[in-house]
C-alpha positions as CSV (number, residue, x, y, z in Angstrom):
1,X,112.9,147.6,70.8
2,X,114.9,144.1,70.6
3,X,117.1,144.2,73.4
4,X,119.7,141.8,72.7
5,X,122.6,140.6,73.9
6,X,126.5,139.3,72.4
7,X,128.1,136.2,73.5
8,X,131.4,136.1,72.3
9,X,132.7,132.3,73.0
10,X,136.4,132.4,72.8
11,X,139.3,130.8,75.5
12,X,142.0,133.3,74.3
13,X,139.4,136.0,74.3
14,X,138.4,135.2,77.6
15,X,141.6,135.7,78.8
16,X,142.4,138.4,77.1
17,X,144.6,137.7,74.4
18,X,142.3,138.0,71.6
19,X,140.7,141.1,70.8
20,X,137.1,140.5,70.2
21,X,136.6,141.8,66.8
22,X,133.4,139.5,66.3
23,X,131.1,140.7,68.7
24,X,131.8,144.7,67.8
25,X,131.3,144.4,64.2
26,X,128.0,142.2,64.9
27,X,127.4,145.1,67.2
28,X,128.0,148.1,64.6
29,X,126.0,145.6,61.7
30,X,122.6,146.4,64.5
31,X,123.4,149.9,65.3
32,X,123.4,150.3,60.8
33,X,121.1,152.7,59.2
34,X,119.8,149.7,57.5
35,X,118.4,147.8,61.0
36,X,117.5,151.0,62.7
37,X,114.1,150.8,62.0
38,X,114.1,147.6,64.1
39,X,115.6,149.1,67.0
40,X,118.0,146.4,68.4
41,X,119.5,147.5,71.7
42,X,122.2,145.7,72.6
43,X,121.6,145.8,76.7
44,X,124.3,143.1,77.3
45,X,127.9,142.1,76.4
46,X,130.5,139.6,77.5
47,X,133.1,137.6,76.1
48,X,133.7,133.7,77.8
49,X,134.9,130.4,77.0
50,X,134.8,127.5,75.4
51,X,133.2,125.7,78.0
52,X,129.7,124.1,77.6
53,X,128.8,124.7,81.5
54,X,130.1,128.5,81.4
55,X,127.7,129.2,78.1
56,X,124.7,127.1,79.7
57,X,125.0,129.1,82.6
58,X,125.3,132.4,81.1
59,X,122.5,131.5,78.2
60,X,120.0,130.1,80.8
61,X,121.3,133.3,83.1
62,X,120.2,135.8,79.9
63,X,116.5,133.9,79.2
64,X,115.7,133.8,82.6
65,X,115.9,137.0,83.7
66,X,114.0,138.5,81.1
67,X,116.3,140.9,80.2
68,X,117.0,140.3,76.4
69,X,114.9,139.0,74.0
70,X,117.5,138.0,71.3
71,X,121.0,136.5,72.2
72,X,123.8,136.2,69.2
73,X,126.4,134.1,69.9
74,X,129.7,134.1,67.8
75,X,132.6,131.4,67.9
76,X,132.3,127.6,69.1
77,X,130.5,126.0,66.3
78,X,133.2,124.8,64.2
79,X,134.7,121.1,63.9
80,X,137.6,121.8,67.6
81,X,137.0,119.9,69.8
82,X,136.6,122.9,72.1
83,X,133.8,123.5,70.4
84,X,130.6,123.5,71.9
85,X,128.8,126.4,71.7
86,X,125.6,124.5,69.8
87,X,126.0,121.8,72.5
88,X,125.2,123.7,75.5
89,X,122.2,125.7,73.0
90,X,120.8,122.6,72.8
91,X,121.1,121.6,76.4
92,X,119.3,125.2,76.8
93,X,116.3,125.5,74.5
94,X,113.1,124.9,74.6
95,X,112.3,124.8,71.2
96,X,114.5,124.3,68.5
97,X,114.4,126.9,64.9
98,X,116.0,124.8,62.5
99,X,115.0,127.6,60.1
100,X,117.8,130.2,61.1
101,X,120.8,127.5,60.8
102,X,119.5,125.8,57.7
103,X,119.1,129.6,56.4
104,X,122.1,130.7,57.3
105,X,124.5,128.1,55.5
106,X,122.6,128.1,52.6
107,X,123.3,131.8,52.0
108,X,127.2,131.1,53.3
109,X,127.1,128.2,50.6
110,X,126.8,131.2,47.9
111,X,129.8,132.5,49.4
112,X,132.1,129.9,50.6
113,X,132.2,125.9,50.2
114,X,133.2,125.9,53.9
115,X,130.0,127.2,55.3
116,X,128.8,123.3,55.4
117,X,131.4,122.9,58.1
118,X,129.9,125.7,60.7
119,X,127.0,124.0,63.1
120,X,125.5,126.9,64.5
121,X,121.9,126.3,65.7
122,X,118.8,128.9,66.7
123,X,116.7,128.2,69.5
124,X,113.7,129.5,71.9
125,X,114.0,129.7,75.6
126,X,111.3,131.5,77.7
127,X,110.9,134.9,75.6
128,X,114.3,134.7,74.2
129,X,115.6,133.8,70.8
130,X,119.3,132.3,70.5
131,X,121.4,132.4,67.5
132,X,124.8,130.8,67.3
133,X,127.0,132.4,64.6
134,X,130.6,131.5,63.6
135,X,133.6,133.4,65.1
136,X,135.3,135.0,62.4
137,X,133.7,138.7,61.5
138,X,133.1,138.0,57.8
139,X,131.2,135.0,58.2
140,X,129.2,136.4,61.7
141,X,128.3,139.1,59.7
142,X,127.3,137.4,56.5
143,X,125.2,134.8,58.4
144,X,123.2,137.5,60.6
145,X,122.5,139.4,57.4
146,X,120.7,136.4,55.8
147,X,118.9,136.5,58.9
148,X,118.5,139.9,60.2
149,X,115.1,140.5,58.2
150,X,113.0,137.5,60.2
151,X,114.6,138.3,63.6
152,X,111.9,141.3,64.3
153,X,108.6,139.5,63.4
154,X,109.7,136.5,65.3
155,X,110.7,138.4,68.4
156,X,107.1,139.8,67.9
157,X,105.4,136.1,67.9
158,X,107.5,135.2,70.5
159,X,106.1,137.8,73.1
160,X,102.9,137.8,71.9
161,X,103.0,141.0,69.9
162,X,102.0,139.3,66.3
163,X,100.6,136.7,64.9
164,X,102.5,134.3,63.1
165,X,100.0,134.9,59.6
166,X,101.0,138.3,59.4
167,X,103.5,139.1,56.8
């Protein structure tokens, strides 16, 4: 089982004047037929704001305590300058996975010239992997899908279940 967990970054969210329509599709794309065999549970769920000490907190909150080992975050990596979801990744990690980001705009870049502008970032803290994703659904959803296939063996490296020569 991956238990995981969705970030949603988002002021007006946050304060409830958004629906978040990002984090339950991501949510419903996990629970498909397609990903089932990979079991992701999603054990934890919150929507909070664009603010770089809030999403430290609740990233270094999540890896600490062991209880997910895979955290998706959607919204904050754009060009605002509110902003700052990679920013307070990167204040969080241990070791950075250039693979997922570089991997995930190159698939958006079949779909959309605009997918050079999102600067979401992957990262390892304790026994937890951390994905930033954009905010709107279709391109959350395209980006985790270009993904989705590695997430499972590297979960299993990550906790010592695998090795990373097996294929």
């Amino acid at each position: 089982m991956i238990k995981t967990a969705i970030l949603t970054i988002s002021d007006k969210g946050s304060r409830g004047e958004r629906v978040d329509e990002t984090g339950q599709v991501l949510k419903k794309l996990l629970q498909k037929e397609d990903y089932k065999k990979d079991n992701y549970q999603v054990e934890y769920y919150k929507v909070i704001p664009d603010e770089i000490d809030i999403i430290s907190d609740e990233l270094i909150k999540l890896c600490d305590e062991g209880k997910v080992n895979l955290i998706i975050t959607n919204g904050g990596t754009g060009f605002s300058k509110r902003d700052v979801t990679p920013e307070a990744t990167k204040e969080v990690i241990e070791k950075y996975v250039p693979g997922f980001g570089e991997a995930m705009r190159a698939g958006s870049l079949a779909i959309t010239p605009k997918a050079v502008l999102s600067r979401g970032i992957a990262g390892i803290r304790k026994d937890t992997l951390i994905i930033n994703l954009p905010g709107s659904p279709k391109a959350a959803v395209e980006n985790l899908e270009v993904v989705l296939p590695a997430i499972p063996h590297g979960i299993e490296i990550l906790l010592g279940q695998a090795s990373e020569c097996a294929r």
